[in-house]
N, C-alpha and C positions, 0 to 999 in steps of 0.2 A: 254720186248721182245727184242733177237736181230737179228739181220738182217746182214746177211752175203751174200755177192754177189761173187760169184765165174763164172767167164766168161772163159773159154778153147775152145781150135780148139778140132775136134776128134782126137783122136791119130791115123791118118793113115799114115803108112809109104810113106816118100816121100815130106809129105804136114808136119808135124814137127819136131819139133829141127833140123832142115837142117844144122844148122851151126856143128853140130854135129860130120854130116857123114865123115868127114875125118878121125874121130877113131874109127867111128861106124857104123855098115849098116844101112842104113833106118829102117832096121825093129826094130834093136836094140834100136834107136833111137825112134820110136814109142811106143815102149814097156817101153823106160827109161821116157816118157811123161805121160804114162799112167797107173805108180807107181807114180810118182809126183804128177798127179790130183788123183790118190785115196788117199796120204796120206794128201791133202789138205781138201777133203772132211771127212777124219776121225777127221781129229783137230776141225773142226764146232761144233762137238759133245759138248766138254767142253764146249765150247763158248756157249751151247746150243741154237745154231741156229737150226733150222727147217729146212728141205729136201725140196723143190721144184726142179724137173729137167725136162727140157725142151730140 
């Protein structure tokens, strides 16, 4: 069995990638975090880790 730990903020504008917003709005920046953590939780897949979300 493998065991994959993936720990993220939610992506709400404002509260991530802040270092961001000088090229990007917050929101864009929320939105660029929350293609990042989807395509971390797609790569699990191979790894064939298990889904638990909390």
């Amino acid at each position: 069995m493998t065991t994959l730990l993936v720990i993220a903020k939610e992506p709400v504008p404002g509260r991530v990638k802040t270092r961001l917003t000088s090229a990007y709005t917050p929101v864009e920046a929320a939105r660029l975090a929350e293609a990042a953590l989807a395509d971390t939780l797609v790569t699990r897949k191979p790894a064939g880790a298990t889904s638990v979300y909390r």
